[in-house]
C-alpha positions as CSV (number, residue, x, y, z in Angstrom):
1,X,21.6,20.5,11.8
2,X,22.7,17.3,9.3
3,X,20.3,16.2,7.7
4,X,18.6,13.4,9.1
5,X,19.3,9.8,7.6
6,X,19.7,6.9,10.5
7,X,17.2,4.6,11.5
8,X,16.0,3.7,14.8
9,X,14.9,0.2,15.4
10,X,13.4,-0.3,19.0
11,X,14.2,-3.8,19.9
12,X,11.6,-5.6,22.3
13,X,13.0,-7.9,25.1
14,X,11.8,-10.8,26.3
15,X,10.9,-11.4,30.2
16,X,14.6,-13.2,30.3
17,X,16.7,-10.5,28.7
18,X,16.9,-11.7,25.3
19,X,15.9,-9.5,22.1
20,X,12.3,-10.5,20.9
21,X,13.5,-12.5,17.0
22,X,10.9,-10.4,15.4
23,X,12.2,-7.4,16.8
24,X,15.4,-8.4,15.4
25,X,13.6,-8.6,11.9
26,X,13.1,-5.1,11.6
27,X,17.2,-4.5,11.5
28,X,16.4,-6.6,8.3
29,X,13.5,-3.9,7.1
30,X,16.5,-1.0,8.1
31,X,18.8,-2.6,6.0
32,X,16.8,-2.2,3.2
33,X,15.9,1.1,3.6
34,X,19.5,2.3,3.9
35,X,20.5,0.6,1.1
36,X,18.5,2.9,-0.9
37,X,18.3,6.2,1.3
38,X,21.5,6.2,3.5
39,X,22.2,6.2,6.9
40,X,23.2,3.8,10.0
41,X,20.8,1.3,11.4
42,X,20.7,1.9,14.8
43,X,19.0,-0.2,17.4
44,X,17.5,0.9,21.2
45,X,17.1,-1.6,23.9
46,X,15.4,-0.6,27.0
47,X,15.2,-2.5,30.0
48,X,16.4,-3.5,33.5
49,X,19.3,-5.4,31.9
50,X,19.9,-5.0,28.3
51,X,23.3,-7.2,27.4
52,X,21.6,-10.2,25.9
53,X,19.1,-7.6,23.3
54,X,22.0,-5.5,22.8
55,X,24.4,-7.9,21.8
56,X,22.0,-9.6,19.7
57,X,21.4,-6.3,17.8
58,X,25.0,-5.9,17.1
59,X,25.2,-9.6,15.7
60,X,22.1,-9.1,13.6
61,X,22.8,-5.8,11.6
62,X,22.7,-3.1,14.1
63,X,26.0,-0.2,13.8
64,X,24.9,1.6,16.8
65,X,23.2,-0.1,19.9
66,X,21.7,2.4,22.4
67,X,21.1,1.5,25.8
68,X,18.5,2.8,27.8
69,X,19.0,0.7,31.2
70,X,17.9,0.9,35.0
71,X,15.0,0.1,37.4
72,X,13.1,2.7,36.0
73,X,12.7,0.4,32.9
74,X,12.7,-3.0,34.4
75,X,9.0,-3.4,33.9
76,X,7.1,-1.8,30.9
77,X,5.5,1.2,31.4
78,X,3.9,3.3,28.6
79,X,5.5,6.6,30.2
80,X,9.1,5.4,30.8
81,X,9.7,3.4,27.5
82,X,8.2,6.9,25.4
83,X,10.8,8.7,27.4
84,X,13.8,6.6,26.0
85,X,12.7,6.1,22.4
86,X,12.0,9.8,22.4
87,X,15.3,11.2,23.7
88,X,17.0,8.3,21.4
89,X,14.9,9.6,18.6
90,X,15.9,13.1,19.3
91,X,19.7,12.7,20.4
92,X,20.7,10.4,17.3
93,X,18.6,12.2,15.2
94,X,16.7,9.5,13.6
95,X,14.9,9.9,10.4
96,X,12.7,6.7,10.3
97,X,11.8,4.7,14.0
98,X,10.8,0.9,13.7
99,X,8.8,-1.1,16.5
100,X,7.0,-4.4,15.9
101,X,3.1,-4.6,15.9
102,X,2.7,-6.1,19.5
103,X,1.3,-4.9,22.9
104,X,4.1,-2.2,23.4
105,X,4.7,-0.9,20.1
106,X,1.0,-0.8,19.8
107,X,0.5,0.9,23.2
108,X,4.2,3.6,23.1
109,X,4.6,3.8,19.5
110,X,1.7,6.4,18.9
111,X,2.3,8.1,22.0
112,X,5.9,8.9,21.4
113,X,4.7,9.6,17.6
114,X,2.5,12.3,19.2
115,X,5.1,13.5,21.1
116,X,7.7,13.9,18.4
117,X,5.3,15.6,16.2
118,X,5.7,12.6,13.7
119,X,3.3,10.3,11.2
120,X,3.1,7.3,12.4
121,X,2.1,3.8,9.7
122,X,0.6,1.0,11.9
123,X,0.7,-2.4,11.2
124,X,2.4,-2.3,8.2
125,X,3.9,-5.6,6.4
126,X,6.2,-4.4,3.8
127,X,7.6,-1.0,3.2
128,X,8.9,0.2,-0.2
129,X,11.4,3.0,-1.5
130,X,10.8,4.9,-4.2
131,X,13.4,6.2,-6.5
132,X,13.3,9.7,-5.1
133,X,13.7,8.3,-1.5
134,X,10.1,8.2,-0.2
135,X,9.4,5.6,1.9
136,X,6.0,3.5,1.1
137,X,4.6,1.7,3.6
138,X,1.9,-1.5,2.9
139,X,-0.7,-1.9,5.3
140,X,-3.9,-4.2,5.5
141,X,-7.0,-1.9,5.7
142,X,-11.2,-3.9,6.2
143,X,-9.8,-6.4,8.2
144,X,-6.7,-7.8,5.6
145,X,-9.7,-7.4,2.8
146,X,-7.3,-4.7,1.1
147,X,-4.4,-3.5,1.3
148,X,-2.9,0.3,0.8
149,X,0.2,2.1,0.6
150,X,0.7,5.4,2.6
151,X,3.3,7.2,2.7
152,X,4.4,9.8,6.2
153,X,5.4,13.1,4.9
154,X,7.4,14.2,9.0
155,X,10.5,13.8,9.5
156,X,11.3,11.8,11.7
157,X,8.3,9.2,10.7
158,X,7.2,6.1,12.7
159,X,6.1,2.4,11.9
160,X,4.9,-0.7,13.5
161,X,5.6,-4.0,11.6
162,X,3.6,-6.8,11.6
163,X,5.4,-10.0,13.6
164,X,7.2,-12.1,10.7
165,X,6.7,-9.7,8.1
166,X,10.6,-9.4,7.9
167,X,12.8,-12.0,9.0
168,X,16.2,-11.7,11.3
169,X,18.9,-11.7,8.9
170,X,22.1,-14.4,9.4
171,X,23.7,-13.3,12.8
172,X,27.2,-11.6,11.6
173,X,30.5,-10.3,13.5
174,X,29.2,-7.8,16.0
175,X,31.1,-4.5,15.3
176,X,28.5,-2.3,16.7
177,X,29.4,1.2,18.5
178,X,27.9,0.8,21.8
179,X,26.1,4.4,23.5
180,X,23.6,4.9,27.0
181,X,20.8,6.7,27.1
182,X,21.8,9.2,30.4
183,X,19.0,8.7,33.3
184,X,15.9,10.2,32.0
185,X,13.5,9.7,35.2
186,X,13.4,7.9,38.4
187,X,10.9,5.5,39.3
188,X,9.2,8.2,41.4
189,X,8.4,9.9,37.9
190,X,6.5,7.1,36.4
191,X,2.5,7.4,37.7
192,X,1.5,4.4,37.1
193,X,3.2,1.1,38.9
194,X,2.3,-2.6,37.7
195,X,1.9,-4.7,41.0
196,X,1.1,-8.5,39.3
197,X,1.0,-10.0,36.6
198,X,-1.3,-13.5,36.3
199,X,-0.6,-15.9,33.7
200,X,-2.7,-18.7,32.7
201,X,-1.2,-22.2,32.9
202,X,1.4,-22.7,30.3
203,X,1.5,-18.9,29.0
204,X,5.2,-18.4,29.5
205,X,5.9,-20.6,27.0
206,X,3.7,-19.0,23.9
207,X,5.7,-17.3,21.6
208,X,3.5,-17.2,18.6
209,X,5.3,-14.5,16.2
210,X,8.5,-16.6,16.6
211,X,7.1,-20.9,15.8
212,X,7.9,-21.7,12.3
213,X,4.9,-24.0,12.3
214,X,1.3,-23.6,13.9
215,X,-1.2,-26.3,14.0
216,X,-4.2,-23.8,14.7
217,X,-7.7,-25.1,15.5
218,X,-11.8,-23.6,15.5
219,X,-15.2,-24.5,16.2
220,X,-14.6,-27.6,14.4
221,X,-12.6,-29.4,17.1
222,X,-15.7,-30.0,18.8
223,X,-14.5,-28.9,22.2
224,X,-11.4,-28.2,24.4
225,X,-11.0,-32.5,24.3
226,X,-10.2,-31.3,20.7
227,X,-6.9,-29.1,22.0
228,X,-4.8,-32.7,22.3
229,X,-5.2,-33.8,18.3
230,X,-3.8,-30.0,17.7
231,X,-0.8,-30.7,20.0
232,X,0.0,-34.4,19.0
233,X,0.6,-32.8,15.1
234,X,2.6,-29.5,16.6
235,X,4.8,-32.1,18.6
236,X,5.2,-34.5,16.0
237,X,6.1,-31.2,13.6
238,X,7.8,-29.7,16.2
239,X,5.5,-26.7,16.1
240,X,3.3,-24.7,18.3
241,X,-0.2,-24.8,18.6
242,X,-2.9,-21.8,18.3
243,X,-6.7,-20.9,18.1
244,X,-9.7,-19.0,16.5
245,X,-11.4,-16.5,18.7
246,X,-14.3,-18.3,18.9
247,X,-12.3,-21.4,20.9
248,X,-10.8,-18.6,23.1
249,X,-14.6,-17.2,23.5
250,X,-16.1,-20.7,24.3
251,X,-13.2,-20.9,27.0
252,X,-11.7,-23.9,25.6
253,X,-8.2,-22.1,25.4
254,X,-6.6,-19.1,26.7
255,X,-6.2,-15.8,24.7
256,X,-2.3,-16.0,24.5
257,X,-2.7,-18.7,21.8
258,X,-5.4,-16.8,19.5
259,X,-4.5,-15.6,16.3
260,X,-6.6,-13.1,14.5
261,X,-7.3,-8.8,13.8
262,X,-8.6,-9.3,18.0
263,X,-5.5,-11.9,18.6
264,X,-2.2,-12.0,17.2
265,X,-0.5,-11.7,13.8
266,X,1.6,-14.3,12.6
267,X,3.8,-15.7,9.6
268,X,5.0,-19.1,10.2
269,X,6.8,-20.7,7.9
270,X,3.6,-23.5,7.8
271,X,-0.2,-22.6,8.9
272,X,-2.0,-25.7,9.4
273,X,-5.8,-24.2,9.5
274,X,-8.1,-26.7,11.3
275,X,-11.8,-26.5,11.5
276,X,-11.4,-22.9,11.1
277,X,-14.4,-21.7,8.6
278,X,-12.1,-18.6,7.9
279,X,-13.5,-15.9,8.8
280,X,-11.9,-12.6,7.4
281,X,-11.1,-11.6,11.3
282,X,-9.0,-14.7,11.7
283,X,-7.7,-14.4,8.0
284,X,-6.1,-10.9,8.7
285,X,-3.7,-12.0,11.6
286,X,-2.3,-15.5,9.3
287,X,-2.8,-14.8,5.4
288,X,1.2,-13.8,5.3
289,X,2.3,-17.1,6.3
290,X,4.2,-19.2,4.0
291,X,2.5,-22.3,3.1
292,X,-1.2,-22.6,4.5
293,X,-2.7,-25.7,4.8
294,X,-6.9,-25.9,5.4
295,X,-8.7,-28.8,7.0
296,X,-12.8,-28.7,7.2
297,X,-15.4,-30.7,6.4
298,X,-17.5,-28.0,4.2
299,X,-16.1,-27.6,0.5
300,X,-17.2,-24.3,0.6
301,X,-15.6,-22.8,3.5
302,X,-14.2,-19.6,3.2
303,X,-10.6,-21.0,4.4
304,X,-10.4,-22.8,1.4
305,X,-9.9,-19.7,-0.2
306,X,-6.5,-18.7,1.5
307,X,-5.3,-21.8,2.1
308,X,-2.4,-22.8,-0.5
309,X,-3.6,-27.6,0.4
310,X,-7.1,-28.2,1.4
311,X,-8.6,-31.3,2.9
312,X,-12.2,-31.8,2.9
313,X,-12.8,-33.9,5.5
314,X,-13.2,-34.9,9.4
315,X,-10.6,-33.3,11.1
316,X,-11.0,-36.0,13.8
317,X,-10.3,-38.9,11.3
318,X,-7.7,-36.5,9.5
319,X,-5.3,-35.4,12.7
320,X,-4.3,-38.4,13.5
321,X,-3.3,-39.7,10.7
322,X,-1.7,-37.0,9.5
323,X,0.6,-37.0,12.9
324,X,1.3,-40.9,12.4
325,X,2.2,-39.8,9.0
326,X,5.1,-37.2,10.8
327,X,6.1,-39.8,13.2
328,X,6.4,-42.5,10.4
329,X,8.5,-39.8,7.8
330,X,10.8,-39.1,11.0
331,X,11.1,-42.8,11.8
């Protein structure tokens, strides 16, 4: 058997079709693990249709694009989607497999680790090669309080990547080899069948791990009447709101917009922190954005201590003016 090199990337769809952009950031973590250890990036798309993902994998740094298409895998299901990244795995002979930190690499990354026989790194936000070709993978252990390097010692090893830990590269000439998986199961195979899906109002439209800019808010906006000051700003920035758990707890918000070690992890290019206190919880899903900007009226807040601009002050009195202040710039 050659000895194994390549590097699997799952790329995650979107309900539409379309590759998920932080998905397409881990070609840019293969990239630079090839540079240094050999090998072809390869990427897998799974899904009921997978032109739109594959073709974006080919654009964005992918040589070989695998497709693993049907009905069998037009709606997520742990079983079927460890099936395909498993036979990829095995048929292309991967040496490292990529998925992003979300729902399903969380939920079929360890299981197909398991199944392979492989070390799996979880949640990791940058990876490292050494000079004699061992991968290092950085990780945020006590709730983002520290953070350790671990290294997998099988072969072939798994990761999951924080969202925005590595960003798509520019899109290039797509000269990808293009593969498909051969039918692994039917749909009478998969035990377990997804019969609804309820969304809250508006829920289709949070993509979190992709905004540039979030205007996040806490127990400092005073209510949900609070929720409008955060969305004048992310309009006039043309950003995307987001919350603290404790909003989301006091029902002032749905879930799909929390940020947090309970919520999601994010890395905008600008975190706008208001009337957050900072708890360490909520600090371990945003501390790797770029610029971080705090808002609260106590000095002392723990925020402060992440945050890159703080304003002490009402972030009633504050919002506003800072949105006007947009609006004005843009004018």
């Amino acid at each position: 058997m050659n000895e194994r090199k390549d590097i699997l990337v799952y790329i995650e769809s979107n309900p539409d079709g379309s590759a998920v952009d932080a998905s397409l950031g881990l070609l840019s973590a293969a990239s630079g693990i090839a540079a240094k250890r050999g090998g072809r990036i390869c990427a897998l798309v799974i899904g009921g249709n997978c032109a739109d993902a594959a073709a974006s994998a080919a654009k964005y740094g992918a040589e070989l694009v695998i497709e693993a298409e049907g009905e069998e895998y037009a709606v997520y299901s742990t079983e079927a989607y460890t099936a395909g990244l498993c036979r990829a795995a095995e048929e292309f002979n991967a040496a490292v497999i990529l998925l992003c930190s979300s729902l399903q690499g969380q939920d079929f990354g360890p299981r197909a680790a398991c199944r392979l026989r492989a070390g799996i790194a979880s949640d990791c936000t940058s990876v490292n090669v050494s000079e004699d070709g061992r991968i290092e993978w950085t990780r945020p252990s006590f709730s983002g309080s520290i953070q350790e390097t671990v290294a997998c010692e099988s072969v072939p090893q798994l990761a999951t990547i924080r969202a925005g830990a590595f960003k798509k590269g520019e899109a290039g000439e797509a000269g990808a080899e293009y593969v498909k998986l051969d039918k692994l199961l039917g749909l009478e195979d998969i035990r377990t069948k997804l019969l609804e899906v309820i969304r809250g109002e508006g829920e289709e439209s949070v993509d979190l791990a992709g905004a540039d800019i979030l205007v996040a808010g806490g127990m400092g906006m005073g209510g949900p009447e609070g929720i409008a000051e955060l969305q004048a700003l992310a309009d006039a920035l043309g950003g995307t709101i987001a919350a603290s758990r404790a909003m989301v707890d006091e029902g002032w918000i749905s879930s799909a917009y929390m940020v947090g070690q309970s919520g999601k992890t994010v890395a905008p290019k600008i975190y706008i922190a208001c009337g957050i206190s900072g708890a360490i919880q909520h600090v371990s899903g945003m501390r790797d954005s770029g610029l971080i900007i705090a808002i609260n009226k106590d000095a002392d807040a723990p925020i402060f201590k992440v945050a890159d601009y703080g304003i002490v002050g009402n972030v009633h009195e504050i919002l506003p003016l800072l949105t006007e202040a947009v609006k004005s710039l843009k004018a």
